[in-house]
DRENZALO-657679 format. One record per residue (C-alpha): x, y, z; residue in three letters. Coordinates in Angstrom, 2 decimals, decimal comma, padded with zeros to 5 digits, m for minus. Each point is the difference from the previous one (the first is absolute). Layout:
<pts>
x / y / z / residu
X / Y / Z / ALA
...
</pts>
This chain:
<pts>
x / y / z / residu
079,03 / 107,25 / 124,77 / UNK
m000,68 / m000,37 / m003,78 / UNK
000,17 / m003,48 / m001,58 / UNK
001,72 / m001,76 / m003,14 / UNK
m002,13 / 000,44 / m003,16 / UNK
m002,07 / m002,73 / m000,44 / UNK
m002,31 / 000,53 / m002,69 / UNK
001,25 / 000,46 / m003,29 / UNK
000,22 / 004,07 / m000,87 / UNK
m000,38 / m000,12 / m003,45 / UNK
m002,61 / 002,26 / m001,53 / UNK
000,55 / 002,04 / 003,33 / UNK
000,44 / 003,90 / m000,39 / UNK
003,38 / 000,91 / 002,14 / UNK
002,21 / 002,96 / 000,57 / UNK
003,78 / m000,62 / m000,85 / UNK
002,70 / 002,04 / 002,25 / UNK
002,74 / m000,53 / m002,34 / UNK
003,78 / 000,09 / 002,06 / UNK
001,85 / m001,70 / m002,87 / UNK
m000,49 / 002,42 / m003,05 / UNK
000,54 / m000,88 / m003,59 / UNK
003,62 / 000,00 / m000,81 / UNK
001,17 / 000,01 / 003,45 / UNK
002,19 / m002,64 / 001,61 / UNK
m000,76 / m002,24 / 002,56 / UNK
001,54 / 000,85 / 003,40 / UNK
001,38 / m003,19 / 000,96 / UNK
001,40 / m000,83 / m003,75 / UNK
000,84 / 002,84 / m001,43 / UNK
000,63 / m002,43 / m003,52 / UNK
m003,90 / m000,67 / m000,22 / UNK
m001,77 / 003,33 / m001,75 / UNK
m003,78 / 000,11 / 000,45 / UNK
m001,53 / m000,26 / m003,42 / UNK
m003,60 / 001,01 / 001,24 / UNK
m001,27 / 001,96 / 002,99 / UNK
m000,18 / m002,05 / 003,44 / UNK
m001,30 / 000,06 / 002,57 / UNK
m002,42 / m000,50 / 003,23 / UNK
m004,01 / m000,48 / 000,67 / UNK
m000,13 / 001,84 / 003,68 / UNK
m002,59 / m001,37 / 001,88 / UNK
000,45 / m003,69 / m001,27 / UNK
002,78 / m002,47 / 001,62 / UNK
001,78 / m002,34 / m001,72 / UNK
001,31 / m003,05 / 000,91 / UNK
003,29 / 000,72 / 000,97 / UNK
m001,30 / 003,00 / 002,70 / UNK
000,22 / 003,15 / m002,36 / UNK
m002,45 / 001,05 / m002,29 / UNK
m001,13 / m001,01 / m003,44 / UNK
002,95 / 000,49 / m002,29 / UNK
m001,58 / 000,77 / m003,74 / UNK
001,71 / 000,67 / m003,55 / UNK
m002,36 / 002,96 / m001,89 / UNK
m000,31 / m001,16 / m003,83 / UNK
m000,33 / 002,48 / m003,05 / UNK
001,76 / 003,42 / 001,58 / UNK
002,86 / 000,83 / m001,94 / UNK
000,97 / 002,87 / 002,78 / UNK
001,15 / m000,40 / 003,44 / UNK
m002,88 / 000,66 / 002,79 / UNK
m000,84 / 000,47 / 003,31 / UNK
m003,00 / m001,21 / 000,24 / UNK
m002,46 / m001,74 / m001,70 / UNK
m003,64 / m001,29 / m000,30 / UNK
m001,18 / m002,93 / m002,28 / UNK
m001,48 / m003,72 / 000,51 / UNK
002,25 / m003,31 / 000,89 / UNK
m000,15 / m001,96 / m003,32 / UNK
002,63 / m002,69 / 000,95 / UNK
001,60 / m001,39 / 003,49 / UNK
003,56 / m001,29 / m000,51 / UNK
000,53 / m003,09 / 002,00 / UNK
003,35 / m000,79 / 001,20 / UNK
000,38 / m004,01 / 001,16 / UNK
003,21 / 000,59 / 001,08 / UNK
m000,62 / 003,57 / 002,60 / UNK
m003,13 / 000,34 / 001,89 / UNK
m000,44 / 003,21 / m001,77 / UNK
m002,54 / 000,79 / m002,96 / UNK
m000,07 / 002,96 / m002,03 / UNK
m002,94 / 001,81 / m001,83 / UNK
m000,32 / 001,23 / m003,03 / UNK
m001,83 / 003,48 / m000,65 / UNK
m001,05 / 001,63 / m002,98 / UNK
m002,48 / 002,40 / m001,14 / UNK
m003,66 / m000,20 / 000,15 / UNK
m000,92 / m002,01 / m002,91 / UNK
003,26 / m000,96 / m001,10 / UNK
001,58 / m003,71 / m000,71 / UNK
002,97 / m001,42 / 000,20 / UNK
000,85 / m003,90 / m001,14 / UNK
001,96 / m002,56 / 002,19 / UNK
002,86 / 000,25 / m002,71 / UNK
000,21 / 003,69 / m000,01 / UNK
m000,38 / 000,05 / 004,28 / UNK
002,61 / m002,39 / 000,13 / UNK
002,67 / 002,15 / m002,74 / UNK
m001,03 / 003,63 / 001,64 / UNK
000,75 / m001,45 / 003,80 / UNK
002,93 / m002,35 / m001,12 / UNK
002,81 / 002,24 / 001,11 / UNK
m000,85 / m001,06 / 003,75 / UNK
m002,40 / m002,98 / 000,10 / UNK
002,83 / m002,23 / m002,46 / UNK
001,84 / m000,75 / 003,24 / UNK
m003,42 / m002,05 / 001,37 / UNK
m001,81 / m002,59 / m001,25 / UNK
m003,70 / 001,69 / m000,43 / UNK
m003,33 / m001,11 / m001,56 / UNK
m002,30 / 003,20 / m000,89 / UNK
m004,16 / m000,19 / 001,07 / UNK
m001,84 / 002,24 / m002,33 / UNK
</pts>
């Protein structure tokens, strides 16, 4: 049985399967549209039993997949779950522009960002 990530995955090289497309809504609130690609690290379990949830920076086009480096993990203190944040090789994002492109679904937690 694979374990929680314990070591923190920034810098690492992962492979995004993206189930929540730009632009489309979320199943469960159908109010909340996603304003990035999202989606899940297979082969690494989370905290709450599924895998590794991750919003995918700097595509302006829905995906289905999608390969780039963890430059952030969004921690949650209020839900056991954290969420990465994947970008290009070689690209940066700041904490400020992180927190205003993932906004849309992290404003209902209270989060701190580890870059």
């Amino acid at each position: 049985m694979m374990q929680p990530e314990v070591q923190s995955p920034i810098g690492r090289e992962v492979k995004v399967t993206v189930d929540r497309p730009l632009g489309s809504r979320h199943p469960e609130q159908p109010d909340m549209i996603y304003e990035v690609n999202y989606g899940y690290v297979e082969g690494r379990l989370a905290a709450d039993g599924e895998w590794q949830d991750a919003y995918i920076l700097g595509v302006t086009e829905p995906l289905n997949n999608f390969t780039g480096q963890v430059i952030a993990v969004i921690h949650r203190r209020d839900d056991v779950e954290t969420k990465w944040v994947v970008c290009a090789l070689g690209t940066r994002f700041s904490e400020q522009e992180i927190k205003e492109q993932t906004d849309f679904q992290e404003k209902y937690y209270d989060v701190w960002i580890e870059l």
